[in-house]
DOKE-613069 format. One record per residue (C-alpha): x, y, z; residue in one letter; residue number from 1. Coordinates in pm, 1 decimal. Example, Ala and Ser with C-alpha at 12.3 -4.5 7.8 and 13.67 -1.06 7.14 Angstrom:
REC        px        py        pz  aa    i
REC    1230.0    -450.0     780.0   A    1
REC    1367.0    -106.0     714.0   S    2
This chain:
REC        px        py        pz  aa    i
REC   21016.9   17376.6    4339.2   X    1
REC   20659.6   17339.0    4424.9   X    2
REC   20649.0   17762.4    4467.5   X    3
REC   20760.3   17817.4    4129.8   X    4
REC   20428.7   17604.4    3968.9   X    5
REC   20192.5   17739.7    4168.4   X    6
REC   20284.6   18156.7    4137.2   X    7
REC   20185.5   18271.7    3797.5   X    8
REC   20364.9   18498.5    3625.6   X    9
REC   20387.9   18855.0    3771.1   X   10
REC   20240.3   18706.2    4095.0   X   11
REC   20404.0   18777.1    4419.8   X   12
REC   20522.6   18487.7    4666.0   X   13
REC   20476.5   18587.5    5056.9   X   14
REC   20649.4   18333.7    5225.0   X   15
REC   20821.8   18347.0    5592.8   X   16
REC   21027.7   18088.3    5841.4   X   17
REC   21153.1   18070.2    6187.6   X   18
REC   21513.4   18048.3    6229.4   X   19
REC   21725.2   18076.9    6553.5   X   20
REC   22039.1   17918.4    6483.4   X   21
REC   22373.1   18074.7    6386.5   X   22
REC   22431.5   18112.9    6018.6   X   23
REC   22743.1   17965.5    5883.0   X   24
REC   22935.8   18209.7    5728.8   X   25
REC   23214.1   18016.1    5589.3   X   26
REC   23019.7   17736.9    5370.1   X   27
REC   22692.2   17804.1    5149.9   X   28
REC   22409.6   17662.0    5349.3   X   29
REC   22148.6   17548.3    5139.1   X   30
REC   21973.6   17277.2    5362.8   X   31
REC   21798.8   17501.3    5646.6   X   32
REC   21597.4   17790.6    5519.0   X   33
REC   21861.7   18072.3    5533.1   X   34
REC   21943.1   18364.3    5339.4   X   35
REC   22150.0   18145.3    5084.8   X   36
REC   21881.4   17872.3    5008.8   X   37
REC   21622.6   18160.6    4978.9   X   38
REC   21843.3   18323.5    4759.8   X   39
REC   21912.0   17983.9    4515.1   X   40
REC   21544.6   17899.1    4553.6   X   41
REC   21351.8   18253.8    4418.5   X   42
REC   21655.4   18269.7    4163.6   X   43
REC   21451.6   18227.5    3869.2   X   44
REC   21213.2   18533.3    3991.6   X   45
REC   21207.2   18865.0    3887.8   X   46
REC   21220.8   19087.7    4202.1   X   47
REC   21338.3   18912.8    4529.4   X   48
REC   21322.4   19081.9    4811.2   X   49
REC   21475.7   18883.0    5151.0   X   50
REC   21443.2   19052.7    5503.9   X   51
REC   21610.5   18896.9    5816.0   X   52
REC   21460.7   19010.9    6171.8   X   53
REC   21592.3   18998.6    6517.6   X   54
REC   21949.9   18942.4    6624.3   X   55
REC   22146.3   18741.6    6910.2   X   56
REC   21987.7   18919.3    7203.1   X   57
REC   21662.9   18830.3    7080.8   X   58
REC   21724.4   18452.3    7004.1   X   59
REC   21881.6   18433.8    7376.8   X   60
REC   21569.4   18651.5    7521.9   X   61
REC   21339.6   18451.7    7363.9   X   62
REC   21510.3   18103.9    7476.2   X   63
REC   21507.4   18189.7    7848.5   X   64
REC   21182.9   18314.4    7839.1   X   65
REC   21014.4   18011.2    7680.5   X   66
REC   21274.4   17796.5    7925.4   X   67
REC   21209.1   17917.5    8294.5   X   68
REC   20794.6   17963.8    8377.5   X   69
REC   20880.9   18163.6    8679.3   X   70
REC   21018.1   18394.5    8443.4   X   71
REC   20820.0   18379.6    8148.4   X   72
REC   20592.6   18663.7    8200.1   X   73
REC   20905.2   18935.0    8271.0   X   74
REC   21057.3   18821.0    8022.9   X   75
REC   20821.4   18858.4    7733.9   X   76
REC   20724.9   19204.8    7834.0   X   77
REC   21094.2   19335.8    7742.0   X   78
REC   21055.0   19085.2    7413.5   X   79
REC   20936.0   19362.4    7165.0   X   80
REC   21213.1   19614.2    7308.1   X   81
REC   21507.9   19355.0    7239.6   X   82
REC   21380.9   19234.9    6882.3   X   83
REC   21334.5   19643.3    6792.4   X   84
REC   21739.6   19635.5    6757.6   X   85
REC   21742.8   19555.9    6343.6   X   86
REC   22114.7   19528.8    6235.2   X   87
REC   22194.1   19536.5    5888.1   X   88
REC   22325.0   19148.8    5867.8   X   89
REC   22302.9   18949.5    6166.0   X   90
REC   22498.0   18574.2    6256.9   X   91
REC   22137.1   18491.5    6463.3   X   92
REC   21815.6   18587.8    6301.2   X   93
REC   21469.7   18515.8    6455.0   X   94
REC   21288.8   18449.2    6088.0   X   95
REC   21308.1   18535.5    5733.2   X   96
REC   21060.7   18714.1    5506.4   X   97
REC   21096.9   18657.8    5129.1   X   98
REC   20891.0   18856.0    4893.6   X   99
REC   20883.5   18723.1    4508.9   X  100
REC   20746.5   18842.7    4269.0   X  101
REC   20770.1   18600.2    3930.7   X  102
């Protein structure tokens, strides 16, 4: 991994992605940025710290708005109340946000 060579040792990796599918709970899924292929890929770090934000409502709030112009404006202006609902593990996140440090 590219990452790995370019961190030196006891530097710290910032790295975020968009995601706003479902997660598959069943299988591993290491080929879209999720919490399991973060977790295989900052395996060889010291201290990995991987944060998940938003949940279902937001992924559906933020569809609709982006989908209907009418609606766009209403709709974003409720967009920071939905995403402020953090649950602990979530089937829909919005992003990820890995901190590593090697």
């Amino acid at each position: 991994m590219k990452i790995h060579r370019l961190v030196k040792s006891g530097g710290t990796c910032f790295l975020s992605a968009r995601f706003m599918f479902p997660c598959h709970p069943c299988d591993k899924d290491y080929f879209r940025f999720t919490q399991d292929s973060f977790n295989e890929m900052f395996s060889v770090y010291a201290d990995v710290e991987i944060v998940h934000h938003g949940n279902g409502f937001q992924v559906f709030w933020q569809m609709i708005s982006y989908r209907s112009a009418l609606l766009t404006f209403p709709l974003r202006v409720f967009k920071s109340l939905i995403a402020s609902f953090e649950f602990k593990s979530t089937v829909y996140p919005s992003d990820f946000v890995v901190r590593a440090v090697k």
